[in-house]
PyMOL commands that place a pseudoatom at each C-alpha (Angstrom):
pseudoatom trace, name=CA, resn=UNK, resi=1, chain=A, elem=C, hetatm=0, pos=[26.413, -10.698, -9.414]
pseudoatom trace, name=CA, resn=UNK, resi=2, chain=A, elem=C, hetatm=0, pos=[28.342, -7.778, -8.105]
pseudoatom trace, name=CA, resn=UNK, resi=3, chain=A, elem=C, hetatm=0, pos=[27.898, -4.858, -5.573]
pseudoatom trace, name=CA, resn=UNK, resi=4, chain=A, elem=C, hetatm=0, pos=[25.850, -2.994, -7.799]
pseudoatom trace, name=CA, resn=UNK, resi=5, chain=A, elem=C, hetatm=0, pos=[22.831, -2.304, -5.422]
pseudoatom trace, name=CA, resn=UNK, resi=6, chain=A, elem=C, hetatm=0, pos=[25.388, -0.884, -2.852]
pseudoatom trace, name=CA, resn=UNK, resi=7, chain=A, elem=C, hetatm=0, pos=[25.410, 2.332, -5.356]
pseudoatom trace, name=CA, resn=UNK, resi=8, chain=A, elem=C, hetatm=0, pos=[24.049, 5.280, -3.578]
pseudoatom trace, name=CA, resn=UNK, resi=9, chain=A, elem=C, hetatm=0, pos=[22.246, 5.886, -6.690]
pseudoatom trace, name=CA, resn=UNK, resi=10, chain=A, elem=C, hetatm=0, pos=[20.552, 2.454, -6.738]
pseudoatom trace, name=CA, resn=UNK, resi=11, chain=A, elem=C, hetatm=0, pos=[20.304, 2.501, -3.058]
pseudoatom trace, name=CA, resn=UNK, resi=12, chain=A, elem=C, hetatm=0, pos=[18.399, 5.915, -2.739]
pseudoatom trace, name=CA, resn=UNK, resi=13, chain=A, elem=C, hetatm=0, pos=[15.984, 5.256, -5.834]
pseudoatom trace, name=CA, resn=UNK, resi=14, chain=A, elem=C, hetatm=0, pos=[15.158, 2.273, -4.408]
pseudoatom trace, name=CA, resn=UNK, resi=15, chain=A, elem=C, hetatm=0, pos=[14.153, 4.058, -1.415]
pseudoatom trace, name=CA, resn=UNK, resi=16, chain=A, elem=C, hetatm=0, pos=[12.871, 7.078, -3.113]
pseudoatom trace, name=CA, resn=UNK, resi=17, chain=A, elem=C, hetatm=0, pos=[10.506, 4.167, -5.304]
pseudoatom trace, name=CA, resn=UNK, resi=18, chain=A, elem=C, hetatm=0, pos=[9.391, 2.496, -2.133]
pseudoatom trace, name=CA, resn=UNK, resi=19, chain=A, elem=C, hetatm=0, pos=[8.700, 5.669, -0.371]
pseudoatom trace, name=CA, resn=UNK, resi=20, chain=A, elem=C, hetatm=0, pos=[6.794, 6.761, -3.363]
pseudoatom trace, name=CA, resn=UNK, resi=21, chain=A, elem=C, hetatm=0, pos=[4.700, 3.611, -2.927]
pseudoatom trace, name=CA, resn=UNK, resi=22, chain=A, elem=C, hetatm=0, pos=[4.025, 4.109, 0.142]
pseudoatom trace, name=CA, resn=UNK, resi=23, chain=A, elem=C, hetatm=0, pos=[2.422, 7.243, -0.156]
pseudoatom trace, name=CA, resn=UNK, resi=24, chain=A, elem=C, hetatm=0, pos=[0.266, 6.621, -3.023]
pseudoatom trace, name=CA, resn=UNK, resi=25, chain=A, elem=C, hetatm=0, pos=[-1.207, 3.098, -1.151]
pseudoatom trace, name=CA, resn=UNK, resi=26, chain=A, elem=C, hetatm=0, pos=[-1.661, 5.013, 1.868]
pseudoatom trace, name=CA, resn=UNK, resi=27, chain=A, elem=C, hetatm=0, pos=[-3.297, 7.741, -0.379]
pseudoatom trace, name=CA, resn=UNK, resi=28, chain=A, elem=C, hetatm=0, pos=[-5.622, 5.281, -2.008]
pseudoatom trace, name=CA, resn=UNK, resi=29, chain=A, elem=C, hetatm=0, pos=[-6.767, 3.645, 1.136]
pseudoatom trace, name=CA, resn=UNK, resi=30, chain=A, elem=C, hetatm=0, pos=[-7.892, 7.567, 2.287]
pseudoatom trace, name=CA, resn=UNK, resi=31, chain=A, elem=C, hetatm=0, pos=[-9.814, 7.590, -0.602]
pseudoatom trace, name=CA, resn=UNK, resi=32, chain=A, elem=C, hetatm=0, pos=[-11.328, 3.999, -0.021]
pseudoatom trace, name=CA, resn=UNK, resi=33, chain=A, elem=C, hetatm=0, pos=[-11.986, 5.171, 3.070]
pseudoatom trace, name=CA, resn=UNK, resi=34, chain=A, elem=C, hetatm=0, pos=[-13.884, 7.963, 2.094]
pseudoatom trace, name=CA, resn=UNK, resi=35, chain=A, elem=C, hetatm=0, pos=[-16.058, 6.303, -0.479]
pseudoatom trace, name=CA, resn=UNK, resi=36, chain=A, elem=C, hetatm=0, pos=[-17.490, 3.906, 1.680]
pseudoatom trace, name=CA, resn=UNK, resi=37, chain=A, elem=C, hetatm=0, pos=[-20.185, 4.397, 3.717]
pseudoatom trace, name=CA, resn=UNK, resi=38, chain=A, elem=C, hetatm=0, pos=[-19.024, 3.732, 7.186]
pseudoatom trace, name=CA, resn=UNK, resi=39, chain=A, elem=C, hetatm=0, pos=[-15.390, 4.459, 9.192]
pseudoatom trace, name=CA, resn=UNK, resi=40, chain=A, elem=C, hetatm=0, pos=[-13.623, 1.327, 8.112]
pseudoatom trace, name=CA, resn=UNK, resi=41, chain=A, elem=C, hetatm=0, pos=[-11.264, 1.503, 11.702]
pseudoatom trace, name=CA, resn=UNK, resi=42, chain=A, elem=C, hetatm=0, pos=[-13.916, 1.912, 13.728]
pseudoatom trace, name=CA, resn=UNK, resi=43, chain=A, elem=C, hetatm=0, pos=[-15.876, -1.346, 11.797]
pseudoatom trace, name=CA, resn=UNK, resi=44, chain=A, elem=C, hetatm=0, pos=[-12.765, -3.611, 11.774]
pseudoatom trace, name=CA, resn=UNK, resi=45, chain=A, elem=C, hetatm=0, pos=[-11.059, -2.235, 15.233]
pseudoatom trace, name=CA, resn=UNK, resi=46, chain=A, elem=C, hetatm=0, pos=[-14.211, -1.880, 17.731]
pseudoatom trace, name=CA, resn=UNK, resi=47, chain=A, elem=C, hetatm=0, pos=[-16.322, -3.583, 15.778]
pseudoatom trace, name=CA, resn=UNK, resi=48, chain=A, elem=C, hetatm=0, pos=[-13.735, -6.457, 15.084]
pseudoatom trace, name=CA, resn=UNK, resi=49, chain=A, elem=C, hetatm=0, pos=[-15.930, -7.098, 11.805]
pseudoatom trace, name=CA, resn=UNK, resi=50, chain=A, elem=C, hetatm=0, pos=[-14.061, -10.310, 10.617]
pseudoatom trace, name=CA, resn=UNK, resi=51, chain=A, elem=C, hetatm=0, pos=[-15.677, -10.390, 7.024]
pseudoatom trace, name=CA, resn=UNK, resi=52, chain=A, elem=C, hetatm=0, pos=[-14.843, -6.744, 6.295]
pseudoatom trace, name=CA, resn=UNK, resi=53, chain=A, elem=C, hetatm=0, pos=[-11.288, -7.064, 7.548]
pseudoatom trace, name=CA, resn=UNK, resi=54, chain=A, elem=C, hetatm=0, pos=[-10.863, -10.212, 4.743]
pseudoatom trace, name=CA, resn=UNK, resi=55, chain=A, elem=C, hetatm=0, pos=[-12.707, -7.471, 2.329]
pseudoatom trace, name=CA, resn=UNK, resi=56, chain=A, elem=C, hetatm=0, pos=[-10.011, -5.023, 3.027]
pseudoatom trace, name=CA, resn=UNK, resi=57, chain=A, elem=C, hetatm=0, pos=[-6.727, -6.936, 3.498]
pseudoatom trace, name=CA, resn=UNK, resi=58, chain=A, elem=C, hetatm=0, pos=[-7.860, -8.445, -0.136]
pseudoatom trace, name=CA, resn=UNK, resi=59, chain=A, elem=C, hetatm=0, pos=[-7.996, -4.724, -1.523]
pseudoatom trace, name=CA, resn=UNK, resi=60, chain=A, elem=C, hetatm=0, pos=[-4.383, -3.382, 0.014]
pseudoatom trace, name=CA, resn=UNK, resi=61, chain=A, elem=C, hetatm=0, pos=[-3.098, -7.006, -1.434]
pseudoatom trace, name=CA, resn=UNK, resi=62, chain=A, elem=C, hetatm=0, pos=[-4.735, -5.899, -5.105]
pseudoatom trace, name=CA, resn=UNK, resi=63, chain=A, elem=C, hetatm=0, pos=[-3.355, -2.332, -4.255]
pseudoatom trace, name=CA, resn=UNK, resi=64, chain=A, elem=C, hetatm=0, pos=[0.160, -3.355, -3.263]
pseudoatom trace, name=CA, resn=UNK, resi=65, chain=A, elem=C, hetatm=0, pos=[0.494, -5.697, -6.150]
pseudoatom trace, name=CA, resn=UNK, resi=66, chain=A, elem=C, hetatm=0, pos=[-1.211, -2.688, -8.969]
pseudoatom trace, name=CA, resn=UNK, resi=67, chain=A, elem=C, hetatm=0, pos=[1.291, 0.081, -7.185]
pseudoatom trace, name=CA, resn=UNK, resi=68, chain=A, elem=C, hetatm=0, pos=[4.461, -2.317, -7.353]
pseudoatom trace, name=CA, resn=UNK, resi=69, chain=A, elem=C, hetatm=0, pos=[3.746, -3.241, -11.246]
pseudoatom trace, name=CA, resn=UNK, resi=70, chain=A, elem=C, hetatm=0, pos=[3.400, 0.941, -11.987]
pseudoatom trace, name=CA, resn=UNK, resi=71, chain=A, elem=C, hetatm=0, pos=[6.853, 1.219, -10.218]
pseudoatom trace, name=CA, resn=UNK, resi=72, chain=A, elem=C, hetatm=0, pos=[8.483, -1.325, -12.153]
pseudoatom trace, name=CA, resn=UNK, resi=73, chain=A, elem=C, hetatm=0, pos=[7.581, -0.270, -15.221]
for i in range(1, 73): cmd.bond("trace and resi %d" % i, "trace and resi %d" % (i + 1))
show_as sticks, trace
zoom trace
């Protein structure tokens, strides 16, 4: 196991991959957002709805682990 990952090519696709997903997670929720039929912040912020906040941490989880397994290959 070397120095390898101190590259600067390693080291700024690694940051170009995690900036990449990122943007399409935060992309994704937007759409979520959208498609449902109420304002998800307002719901789990002022609301403090406890079941959809479960709902929704499940679906970035599924969303994190379906973006990291695209970028991976």
């Amino acid at each position: 196991m070397g120095l390898e990952w101190l590259k600067p090519s390693a080291f700024f696709g690694s940051i170009l991959y995690a900036l990449v997903g990122v943007l399409v997670f935060w992309v994704s929720f937007v759409v979520i957002d959208k498609l449902t039929p109420y304002d998800l912040w307002q719901e789990l912020v002022e609301k403090q709805n406890m079941a959809l906040a479960i709902v929704v941490g499940a679906m970035a989880l599924g969303l994190s682990v379906i973006i990291a397994a695209a970028v991976v290959g």
